[in-house]
C-alpha positions in Angstrom: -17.4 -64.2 159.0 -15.1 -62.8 160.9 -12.8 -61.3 157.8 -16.4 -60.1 155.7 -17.0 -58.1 159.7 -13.0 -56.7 159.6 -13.5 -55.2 155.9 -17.2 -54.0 156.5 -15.9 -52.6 159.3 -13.3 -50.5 158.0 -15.8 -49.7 154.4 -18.5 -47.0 155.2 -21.8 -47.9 153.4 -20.5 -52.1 153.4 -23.7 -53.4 154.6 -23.5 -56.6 156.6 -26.6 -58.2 157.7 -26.9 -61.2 159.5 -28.8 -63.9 157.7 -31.8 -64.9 158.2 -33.1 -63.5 161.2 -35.4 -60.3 161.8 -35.4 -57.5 164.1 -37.7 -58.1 166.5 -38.5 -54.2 166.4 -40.0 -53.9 162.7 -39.3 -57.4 161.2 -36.8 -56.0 158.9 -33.3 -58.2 158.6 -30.8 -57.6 161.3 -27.8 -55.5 160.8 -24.9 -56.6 162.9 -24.3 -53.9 165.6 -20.8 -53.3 164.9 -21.9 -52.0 161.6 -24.3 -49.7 163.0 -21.6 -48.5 165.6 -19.6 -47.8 162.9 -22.1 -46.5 160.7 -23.5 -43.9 163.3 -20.1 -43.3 163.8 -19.5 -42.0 160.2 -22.3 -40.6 160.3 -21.2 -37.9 163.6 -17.8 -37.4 161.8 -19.3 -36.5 158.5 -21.3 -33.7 160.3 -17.9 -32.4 162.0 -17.3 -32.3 158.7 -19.8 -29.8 157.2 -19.5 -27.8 160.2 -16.1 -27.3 159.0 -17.1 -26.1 156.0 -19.7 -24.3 156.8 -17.0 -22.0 158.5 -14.3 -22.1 155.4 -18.0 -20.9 153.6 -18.7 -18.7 155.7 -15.2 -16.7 155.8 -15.1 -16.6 151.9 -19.3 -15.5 151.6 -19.0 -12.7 154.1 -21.1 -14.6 156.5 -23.4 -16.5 154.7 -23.5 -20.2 155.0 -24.0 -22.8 152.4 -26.0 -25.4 150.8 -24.8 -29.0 150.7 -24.0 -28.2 147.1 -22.5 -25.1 147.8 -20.1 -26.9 149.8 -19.2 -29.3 147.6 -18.9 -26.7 144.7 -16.4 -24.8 146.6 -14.2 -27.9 147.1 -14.6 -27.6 150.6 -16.4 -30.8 151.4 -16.2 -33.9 148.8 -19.4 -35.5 148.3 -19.9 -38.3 145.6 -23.0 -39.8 147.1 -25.0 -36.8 146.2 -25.6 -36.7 150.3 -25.9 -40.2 151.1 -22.7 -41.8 153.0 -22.7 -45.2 154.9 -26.2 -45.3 154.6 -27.0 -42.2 156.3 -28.6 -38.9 154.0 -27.5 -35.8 154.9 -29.1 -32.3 154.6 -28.3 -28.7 155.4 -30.8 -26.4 156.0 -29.8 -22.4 156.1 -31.3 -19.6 158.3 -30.4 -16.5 158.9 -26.7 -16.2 160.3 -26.5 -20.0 160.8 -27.0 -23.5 159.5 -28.8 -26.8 160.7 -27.1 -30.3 158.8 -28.4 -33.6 160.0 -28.0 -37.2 159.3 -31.1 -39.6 159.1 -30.8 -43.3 158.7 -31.7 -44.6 155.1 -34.0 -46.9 156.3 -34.4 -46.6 160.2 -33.6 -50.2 162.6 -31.5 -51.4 159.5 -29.2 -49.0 158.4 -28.8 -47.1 162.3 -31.2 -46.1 165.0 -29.9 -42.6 165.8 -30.4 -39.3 164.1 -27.7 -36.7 164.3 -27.9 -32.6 164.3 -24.8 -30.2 164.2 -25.2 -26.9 163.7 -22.5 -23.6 164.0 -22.2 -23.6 167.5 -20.3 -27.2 166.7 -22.2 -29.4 168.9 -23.3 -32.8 167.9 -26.2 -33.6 169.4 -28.2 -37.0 168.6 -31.5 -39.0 169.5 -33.2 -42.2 168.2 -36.0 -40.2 166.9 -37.4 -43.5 164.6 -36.1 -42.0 161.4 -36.7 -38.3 162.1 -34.4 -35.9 162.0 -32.6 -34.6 165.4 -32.5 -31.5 166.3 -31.2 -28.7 168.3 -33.2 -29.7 171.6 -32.1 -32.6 171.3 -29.2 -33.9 173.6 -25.3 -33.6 173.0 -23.8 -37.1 171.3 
């Protein structure tokens, strides 16, 4: 147990649950927190992330932001997962002379409790918001 925890650990989107019981919460099977911690974790450094590209974008678009696919386009953000990493989904949404990007739990009380935000004034912020996503009113991570 202890060796399949070490690799999970260090392998965003390695889910580990442990078997047989349930979370009391929604009577879905229990992830191990450790995998959450490092799952939410992933999820706030994937956000830095696009924030930093949003800025590389932003430089070269004359001050336009950019889609999630934009980004990638661009090379300046890699993205295989078509917006899903270590079962978090990830969106950007673009409004006039900035950007909101957030990161929702796949499936909320298994994959991670806490919904992220970041947008371009760089500041994470974060809330269990039961599968919603955060937003700027919420509070700084």
């Amino acid at each position: 147990m202890a060796v399949i925890l070490a690799v999970s650990a260090s392998l965003p989107g390695c889910a580990v649950f442990v078997g047989g019981s349930d979370d009391t919460r929604n009577g879905r099977p229990a992830q191990l927190p450790q995998v959450t911690a490092a799952d939410e974790m992933f999820a706030k450094v994937r956000l830095i992330a696009i924030a930093k590209a949003e800025a590389q974008y932003q430089f070269d678009a004359d001050g336009e932001y950019g889609t999630l696919e934009q980004l990638i386009q661009k090379g300046f953000i890699v993205d295989p997962s078509k917006g899903q990493v270590a079962r978090y989904k990830f969106e950007i949404r673009l409004r006039p002379h900035g950007f909101d990007a957030t990161a929702v739990p796949e499936k909320y009380g298994v994959t991670g409790d806490m919904s992220f935000f970041i947008n371009e004034t760089n500041t994470i912020r974060a809330a269990d918001k039961r599968g919603e996503k955060a937003t700027a009113q919420d509070p700084p991570a």
